[in-house]
C-alpha positions in Angstrom: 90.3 100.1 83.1 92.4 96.6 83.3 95.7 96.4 82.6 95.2 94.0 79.3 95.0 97.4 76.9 98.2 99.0 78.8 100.5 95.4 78.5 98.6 95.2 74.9 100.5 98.8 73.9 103.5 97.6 75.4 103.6 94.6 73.0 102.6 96.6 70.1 106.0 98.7 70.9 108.0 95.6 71.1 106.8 94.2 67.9 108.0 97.8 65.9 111.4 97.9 67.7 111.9 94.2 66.6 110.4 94.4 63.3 113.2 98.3 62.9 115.6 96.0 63.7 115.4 93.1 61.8 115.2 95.4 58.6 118.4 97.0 60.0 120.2 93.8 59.8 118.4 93.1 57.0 120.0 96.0 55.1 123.7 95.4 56.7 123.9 91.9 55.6 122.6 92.5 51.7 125.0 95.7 52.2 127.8 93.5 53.1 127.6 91.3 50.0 127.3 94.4 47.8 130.6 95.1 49.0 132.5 91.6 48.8 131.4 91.9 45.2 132.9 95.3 44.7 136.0 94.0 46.4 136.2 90.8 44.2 135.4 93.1 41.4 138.5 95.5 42.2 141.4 92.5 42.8 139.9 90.7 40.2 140.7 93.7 38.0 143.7 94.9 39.7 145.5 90.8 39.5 144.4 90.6 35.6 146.0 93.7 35.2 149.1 93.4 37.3 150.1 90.0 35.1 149.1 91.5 32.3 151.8 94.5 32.6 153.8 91.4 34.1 153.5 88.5 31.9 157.5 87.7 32.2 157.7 86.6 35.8 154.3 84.7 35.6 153.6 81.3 33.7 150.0 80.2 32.4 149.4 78.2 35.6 150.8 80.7 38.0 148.2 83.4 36.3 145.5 81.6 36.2 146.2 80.1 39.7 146.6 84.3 40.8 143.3 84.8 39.1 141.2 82.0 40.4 142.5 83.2 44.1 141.4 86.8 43.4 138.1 86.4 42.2 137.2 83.7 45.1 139.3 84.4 47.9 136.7 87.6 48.7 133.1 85.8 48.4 134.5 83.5 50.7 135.9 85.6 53.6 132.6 87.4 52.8 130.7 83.7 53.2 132.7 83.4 56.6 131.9 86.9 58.1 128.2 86.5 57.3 128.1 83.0 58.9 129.8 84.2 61.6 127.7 87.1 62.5 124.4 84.7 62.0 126.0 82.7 64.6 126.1 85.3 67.1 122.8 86.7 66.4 121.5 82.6 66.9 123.9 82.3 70.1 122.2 85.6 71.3 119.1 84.6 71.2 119.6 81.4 72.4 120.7 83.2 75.3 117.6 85.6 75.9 115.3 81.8 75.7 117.3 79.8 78.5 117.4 83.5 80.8 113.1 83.1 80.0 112.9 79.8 81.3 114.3 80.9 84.8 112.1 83.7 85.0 110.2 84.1 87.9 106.5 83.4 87.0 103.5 85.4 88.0 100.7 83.8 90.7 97.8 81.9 89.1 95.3 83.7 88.3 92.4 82.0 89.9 92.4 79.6 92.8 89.7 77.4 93.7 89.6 79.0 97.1 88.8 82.6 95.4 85.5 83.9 97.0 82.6 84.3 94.1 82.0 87.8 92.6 79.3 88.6 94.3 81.1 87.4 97.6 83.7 89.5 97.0 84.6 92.3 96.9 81.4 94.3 98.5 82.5 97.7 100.0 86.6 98.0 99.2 88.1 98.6 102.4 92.0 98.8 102.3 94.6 97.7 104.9 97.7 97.8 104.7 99.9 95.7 107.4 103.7 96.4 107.9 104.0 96.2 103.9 107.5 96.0 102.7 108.4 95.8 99.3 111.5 95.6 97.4 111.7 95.2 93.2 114.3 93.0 93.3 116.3 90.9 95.9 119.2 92.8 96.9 117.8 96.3 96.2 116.7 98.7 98.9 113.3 98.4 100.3 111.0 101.1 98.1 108.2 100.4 100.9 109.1 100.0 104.7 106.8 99.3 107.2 103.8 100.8 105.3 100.7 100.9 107.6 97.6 102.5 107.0 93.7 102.0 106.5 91.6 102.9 104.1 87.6 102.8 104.6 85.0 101.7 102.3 84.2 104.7 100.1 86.1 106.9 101.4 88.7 109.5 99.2 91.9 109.1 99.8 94.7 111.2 98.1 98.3 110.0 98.3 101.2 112.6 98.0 104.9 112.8 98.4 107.9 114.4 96.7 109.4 112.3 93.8 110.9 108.5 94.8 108.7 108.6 97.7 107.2 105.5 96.8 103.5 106.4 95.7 103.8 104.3 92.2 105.3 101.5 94.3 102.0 101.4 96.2 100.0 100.8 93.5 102.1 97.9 92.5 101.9 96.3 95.3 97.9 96.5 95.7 97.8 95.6 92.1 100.9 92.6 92.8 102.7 93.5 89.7 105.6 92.8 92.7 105.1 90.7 95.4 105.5 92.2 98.7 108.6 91.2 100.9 106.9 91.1 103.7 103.7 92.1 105.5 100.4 92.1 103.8 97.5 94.0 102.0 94.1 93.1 103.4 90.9 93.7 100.8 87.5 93.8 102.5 89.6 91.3 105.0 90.9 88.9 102.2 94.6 89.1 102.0 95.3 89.5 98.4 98.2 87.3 98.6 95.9 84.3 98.8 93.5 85.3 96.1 94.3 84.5 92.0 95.7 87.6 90.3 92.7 87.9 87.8 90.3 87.7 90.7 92.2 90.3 92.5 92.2 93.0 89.5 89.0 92.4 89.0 88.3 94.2 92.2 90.2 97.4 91.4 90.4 99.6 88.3 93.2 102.5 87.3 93.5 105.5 85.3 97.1 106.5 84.2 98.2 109.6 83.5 98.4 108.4 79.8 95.2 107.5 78.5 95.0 104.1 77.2 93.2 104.2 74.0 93.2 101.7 70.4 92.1 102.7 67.0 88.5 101.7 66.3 85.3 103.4 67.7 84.3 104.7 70.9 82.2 102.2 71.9 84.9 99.7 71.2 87.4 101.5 73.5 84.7 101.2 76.1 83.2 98.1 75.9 85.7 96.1 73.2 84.0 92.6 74.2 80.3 94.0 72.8 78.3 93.3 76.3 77.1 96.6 76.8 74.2 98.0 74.7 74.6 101.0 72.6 72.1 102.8 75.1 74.2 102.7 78.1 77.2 103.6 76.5 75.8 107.0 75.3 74.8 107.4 78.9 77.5 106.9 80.2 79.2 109.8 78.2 76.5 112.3 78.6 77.4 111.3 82.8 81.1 112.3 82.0 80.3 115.5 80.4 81.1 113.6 76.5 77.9 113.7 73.9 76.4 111.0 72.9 76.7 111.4 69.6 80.7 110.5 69.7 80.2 106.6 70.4 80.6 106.0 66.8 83.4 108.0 66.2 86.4 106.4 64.9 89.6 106.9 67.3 93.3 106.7 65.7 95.6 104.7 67.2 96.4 106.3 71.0 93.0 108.6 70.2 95.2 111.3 69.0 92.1 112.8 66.9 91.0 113.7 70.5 92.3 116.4 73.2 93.7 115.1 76.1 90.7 115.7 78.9 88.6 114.1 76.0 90.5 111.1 76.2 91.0 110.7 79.4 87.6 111.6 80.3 86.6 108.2 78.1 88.8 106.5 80.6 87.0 107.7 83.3 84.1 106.1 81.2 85.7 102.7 81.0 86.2 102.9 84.4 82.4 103.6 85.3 81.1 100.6 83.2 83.6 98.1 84.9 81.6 98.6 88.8 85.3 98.0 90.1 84.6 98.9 94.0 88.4 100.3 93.9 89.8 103.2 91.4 93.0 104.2 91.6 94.2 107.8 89.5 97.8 107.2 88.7 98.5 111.3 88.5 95.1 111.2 86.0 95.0 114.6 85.8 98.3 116.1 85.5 99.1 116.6 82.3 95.0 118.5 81.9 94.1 122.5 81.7 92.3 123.8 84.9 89.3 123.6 82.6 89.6 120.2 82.0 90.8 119.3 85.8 87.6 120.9 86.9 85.7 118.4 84.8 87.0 115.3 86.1 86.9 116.4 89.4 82.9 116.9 88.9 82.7 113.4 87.5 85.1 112.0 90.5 82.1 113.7 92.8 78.8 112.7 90.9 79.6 109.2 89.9 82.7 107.6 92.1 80.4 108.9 95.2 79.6 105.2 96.2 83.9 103.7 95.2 87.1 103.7 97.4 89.1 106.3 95.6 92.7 106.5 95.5 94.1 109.6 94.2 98.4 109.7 93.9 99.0 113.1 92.9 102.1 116.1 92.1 99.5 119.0 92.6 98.1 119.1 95.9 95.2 121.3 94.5 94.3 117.9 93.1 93.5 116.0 96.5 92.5 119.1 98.3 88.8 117.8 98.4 89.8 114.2 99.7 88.6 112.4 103.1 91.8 111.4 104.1 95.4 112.2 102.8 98.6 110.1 103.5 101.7 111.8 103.0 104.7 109.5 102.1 108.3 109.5 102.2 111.6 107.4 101.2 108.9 104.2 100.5 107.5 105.3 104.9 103.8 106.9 105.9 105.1 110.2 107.3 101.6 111.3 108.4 97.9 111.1 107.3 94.6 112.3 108.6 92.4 115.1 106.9 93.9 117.8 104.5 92.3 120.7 107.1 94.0 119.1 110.0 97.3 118.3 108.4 97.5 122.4 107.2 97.0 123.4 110.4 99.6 122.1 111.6 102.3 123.9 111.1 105.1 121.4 111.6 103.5 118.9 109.2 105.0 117.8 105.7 102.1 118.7 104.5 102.6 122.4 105.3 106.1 122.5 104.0 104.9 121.2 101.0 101.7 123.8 100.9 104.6 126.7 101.6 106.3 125.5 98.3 102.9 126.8 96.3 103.5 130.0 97.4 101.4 132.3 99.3 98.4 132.5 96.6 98.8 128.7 95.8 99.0 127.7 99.6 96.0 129.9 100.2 94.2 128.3 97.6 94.6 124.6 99.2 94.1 125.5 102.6 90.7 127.0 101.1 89.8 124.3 99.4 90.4 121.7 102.3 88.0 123.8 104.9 85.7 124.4 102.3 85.4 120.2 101.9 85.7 119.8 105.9 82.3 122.2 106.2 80.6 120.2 104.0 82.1 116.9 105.4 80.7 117.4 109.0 82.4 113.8 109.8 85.9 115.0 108.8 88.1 114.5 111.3 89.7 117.8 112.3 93.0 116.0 113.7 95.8 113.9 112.5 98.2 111.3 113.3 102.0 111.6 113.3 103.5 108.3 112.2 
């Protein structure tokens, strides 16, 4: 899917916390006049009263002079507050404009040197060349020297412990944040020189929350109406979804549906965009081992003929992949094939496996020889970076 339904949420959020509050201030401000007039109200009272009991020490002018001040003196400091605090609100805001217009903006997003569609991309090989990334001058790098390659078609799966820099990877091939230095090659375009919308075009994600609006099915898969009724039903029937759901109506976030329903309409989306490039941003985490198993049969029928980048927590999860690079603190610690990796015994990967436990460690290294039998091309070794 493209990131214009994600950044579409986002905004949606934005809108409610402004709209929450503006009613707050809303409320304070017609709050705040309730009380000026209850205060005017009460030394209003309290004045008449006081000359009243009084009426020796005061003359007409001086009472009437007492009770003019009374009633008027309270709107006003009530006038002055109000127009003060509108001023800040205005100064605030004046503020948050002049920061937008030194913002830093994003590339263009198409160049009149970007290669045609069907030009590029045409098989979705990956490299990536002493990439260093940072999210921010003066923080720490979150990538350092990152070098790898990834082959047309093949399946990669990227792990690491938390903060190792897996997210950041997908930022940079995606250039949400511009490298600091080195470079990311695409099918031997570096994507630094291509527009941004060209560059998406070429890959497609799944997050590990599905993406989904209120309307139908067939809306959420194909909102812009190019795709004919017919394919959409096929395409559900080919991620295990029938047919007859395309004219369901979703609610908002597609809460009337479980959680491997709706991300299995992701996977979907993702079918009927022919993206050479998926990326599963930990797609699968939050999913029962009966739903797991699903997508997992869909990753294997239908992403055959992709590049498939899988960043997942459970290594059960990438078990079946080509290729796995391990990561650590933003750096490639190792890579090669999740057989060879396991049998080595000094690997990261192995200290990660022992961390299953015996049934769970037993499990992956199953899993992995069982993919490197049926794989004859699997490379048996790995490379220490």
């Amino acid at each position: 899917m493209s990131l214009t339904p994600y950044l579409a949420t986002r905004q949606s959020k934005f809108i409610g916390e402004w709209a929450h509050y503006s009613f707050m201030a809303l409320a304070l401000q017609t709050w705040s006049s309730h009380v000026g007039g209850i205060l005017a109200f009460v030394l209003g009272t309290s004045t008449a009263l006081y000359i009243m009991g009084n009426r020796a020490l005061f003359s007409e002018e001086k009472g009437g002079l007492a009770l003019t001040y009374a009633t008027v003196v309270p709107f006003f400091v009530n006038a002055v507050s109000e127009i003060f605090v509108q001023l800040r609100t205005s100064m605030a805001a004046l503020e948050r404009l002049l920061e937008y217009l030194d913002l830093p903006q994003e590339a263009a997003h198409e160049l009149t040197t970007d290669p045609t569609a069907g030009e590029w991309p045409c098989g979705g090989s990956i490299e990536f060349r002493e990439l260093c990334m940072r999210y921010r001058p003066g923080l720490p790098l979150a990538l350092q020297g990152f070098n790898a390659t990834i082959e047309a078609g093949s399946k990669v799966g990227i792990v690491g412990r938390t903060g190792a820099g897996k997210s950041t990877l997908v930022l940079a091939l995606f250039r949400l944040v511009e490298p600091a230095s080195g470079s990311i090659l695409i099918d031997g375009h570096d994507v630094a020189g291509l527009g941004l919308r060209t560059l998406r075009r070429a890959m497609t994600i799944i997050p590990q929350d599905p993406v989904l609006h209120e309307g139908t099915v067939a809306h959420n898969l194909d909102p812009f109406g190019l795709i004919g009724d017919d394919d959409l039903r096929a395409t559900l029937v080919r991620v295990l979804l029938p047919p007859e759901m395309l004219h369901l109506h979703l609610s908002k976030g597609g809460k009337n549906l479980s959680a491997g329903e709706r991300q299995l309409l992701c996977f979907a989306r993702t079918m009927l965009s022919n993206a050479p490039i998926c990326i599963l941003d930990e797609a699968t985490s939050d999913l029962d081992e009966r739903s797991d198993h699903a997508m997992q049969a869909v990753l294997r029928n239908e992403f055959e003929s992709r590049t498939l980048l899988t960043i997942a927590h459970r290594l059960l999860t990438v078990a079946d992949s080509d290729t796995l690079l391990v990561l650590g603190a933003g750096r490639l610690l190792e890579h090669g094939s999740p057989a060879g990796l396991l049998a080595d015994n000094t690997s990261v990967l192995s200290d990660m496996a022992a961390a299953l436990g015996e049934a769970g460690g037993a499990e992956l290294r199953r899993r992995a020889a069982a993919h490197t039998r049926t794989e004859k091309d699997a490379a048996g070794q790995h490379v220490r970076v």
